[in-house]
C-alpha positions as CSV (number, residue, x, y, z in Angstrom):
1,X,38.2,32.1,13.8
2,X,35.9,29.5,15.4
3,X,35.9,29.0,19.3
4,X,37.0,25.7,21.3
5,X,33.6,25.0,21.9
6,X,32.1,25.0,18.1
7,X,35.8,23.5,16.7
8,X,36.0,19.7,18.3
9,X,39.6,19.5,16.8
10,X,41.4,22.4,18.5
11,X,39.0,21.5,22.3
12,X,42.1,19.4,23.6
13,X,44.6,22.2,22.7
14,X,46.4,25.2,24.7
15,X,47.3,25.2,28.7
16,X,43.8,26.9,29.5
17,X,42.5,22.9,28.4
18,X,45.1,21.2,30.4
19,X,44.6,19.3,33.7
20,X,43.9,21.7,36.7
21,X,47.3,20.0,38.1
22,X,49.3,20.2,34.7
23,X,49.0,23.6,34.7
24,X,50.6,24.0,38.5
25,X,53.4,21.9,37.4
26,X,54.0,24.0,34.7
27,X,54.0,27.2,36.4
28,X,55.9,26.0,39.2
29,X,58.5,25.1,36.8
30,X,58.4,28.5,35.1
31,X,59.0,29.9,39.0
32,X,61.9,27.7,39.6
33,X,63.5,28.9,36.3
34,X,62.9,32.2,36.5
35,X,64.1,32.6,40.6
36,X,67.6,30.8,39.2
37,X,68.1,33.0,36.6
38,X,67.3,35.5,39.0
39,X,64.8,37.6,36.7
40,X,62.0,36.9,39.1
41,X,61.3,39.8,41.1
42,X,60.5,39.6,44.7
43,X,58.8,42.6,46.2
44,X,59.8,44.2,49.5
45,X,57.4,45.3,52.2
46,X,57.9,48.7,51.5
47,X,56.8,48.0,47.3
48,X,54.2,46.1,48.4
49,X,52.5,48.7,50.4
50,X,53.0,51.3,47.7
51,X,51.7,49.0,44.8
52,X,48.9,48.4,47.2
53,X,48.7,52.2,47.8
54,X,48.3,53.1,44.1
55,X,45.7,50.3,43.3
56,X,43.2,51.5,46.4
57,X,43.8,54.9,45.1
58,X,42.7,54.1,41.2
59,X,39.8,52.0,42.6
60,X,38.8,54.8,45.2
61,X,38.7,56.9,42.4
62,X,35.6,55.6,40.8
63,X,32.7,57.1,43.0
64,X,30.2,54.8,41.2
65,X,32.1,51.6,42.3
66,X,32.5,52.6,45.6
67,X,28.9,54.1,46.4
68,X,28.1,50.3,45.0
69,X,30.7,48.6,47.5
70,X,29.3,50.8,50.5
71,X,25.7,49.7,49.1
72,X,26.3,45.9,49.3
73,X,28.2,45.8,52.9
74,X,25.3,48.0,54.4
75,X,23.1,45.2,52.8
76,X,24.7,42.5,54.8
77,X,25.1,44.4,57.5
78,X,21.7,44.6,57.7
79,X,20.7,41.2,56.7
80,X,23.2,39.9,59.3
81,X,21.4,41.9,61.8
82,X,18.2,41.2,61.0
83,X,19.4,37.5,61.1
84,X,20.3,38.1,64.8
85,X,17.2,39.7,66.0
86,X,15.5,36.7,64.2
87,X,17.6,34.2,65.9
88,X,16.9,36.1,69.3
89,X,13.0,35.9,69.1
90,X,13.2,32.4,68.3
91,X,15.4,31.7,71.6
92,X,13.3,33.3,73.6
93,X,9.5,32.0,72.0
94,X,11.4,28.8,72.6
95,X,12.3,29.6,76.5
96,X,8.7,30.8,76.9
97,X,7.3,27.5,75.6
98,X,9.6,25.6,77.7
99,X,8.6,27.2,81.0
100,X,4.9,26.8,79.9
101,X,3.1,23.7,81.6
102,X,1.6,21.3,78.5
103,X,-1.8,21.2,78.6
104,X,-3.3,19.1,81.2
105,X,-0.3,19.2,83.6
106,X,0.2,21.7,86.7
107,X,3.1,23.8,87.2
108,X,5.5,22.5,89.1
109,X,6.1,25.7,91.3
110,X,2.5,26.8,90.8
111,X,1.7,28.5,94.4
112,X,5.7,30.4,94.2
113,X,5.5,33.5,92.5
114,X,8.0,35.0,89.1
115,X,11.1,36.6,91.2
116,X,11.0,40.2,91.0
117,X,12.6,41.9,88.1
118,X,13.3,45.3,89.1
119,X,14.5,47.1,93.0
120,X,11.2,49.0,93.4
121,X,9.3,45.5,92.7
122,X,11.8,43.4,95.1
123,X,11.3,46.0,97.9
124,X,7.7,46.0,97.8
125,X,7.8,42.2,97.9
126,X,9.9,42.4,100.8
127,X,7.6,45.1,102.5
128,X,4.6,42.6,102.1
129,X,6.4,39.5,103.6
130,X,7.1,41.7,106.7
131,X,3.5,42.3,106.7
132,X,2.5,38.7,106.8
133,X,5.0,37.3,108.9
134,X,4.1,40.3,111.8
């Protein structure tokens, strides 16, 4: 039997053809009718959670598939963190090029010194402005 695509006489035929929105109304219909006949089931929280149960417990059950699932979010993961590092160095190449005078012009704090980073450096400062100032 030929397929839609090679048969131009049966390409406007079936629901899968239809309108995107046809096909809503039509289901929505079929949800109405069924819900009034009341053969439309409605699941409870409690057989949701075990039909949710059983389905991670089929899937789980296929190491391949999930060695492949642990494979591609260890992927991102690392993509994303690479991203991050990426994103970082550009920051801070950008905060060094800021505080860097262009060429030709002076700093405008040139004679002040970087604050010290770390205790031992502050306290050494601090022992060499007692020295100058006695």
């Amino acid at each position: 039997m030929p397929s839609n695509e090679t048969n131009p006489a049966t390409k406007k035929r079936g629901f899968g053809s239809m309108d995107p929105e046809r096909q809503r109304q039509i289901a929505r219909q079929g949800g109405k009718a069924a819900h009034e006949r009341g053969s439309a089931h409605e699941f409870t929280s409690d057989e949701a959670r075990a039909a949710g149960r059983k389905g991670g417990v089929a899937v789980s059950a296929n190491r391949a598939h999930m060695a492949e699932i642990g494979r591609r979010g260890g992927e991102a993961r690392g993509a994303g963190h690479r991203r991050r590092m990426e994103e970082a160095r550009r920051q801070s190449e950008g905060k060094l090029k800021a505080a860097q005078p262009v060429d030709g012009e002076a700093s405008i704090h040139e004679d002040e010194e970087a604050p010290p980073k770390t205790e031992p450096e502050r306290a050494t400062q601090e022992g060499e402005s007692h020295r100058r100032a006695s």
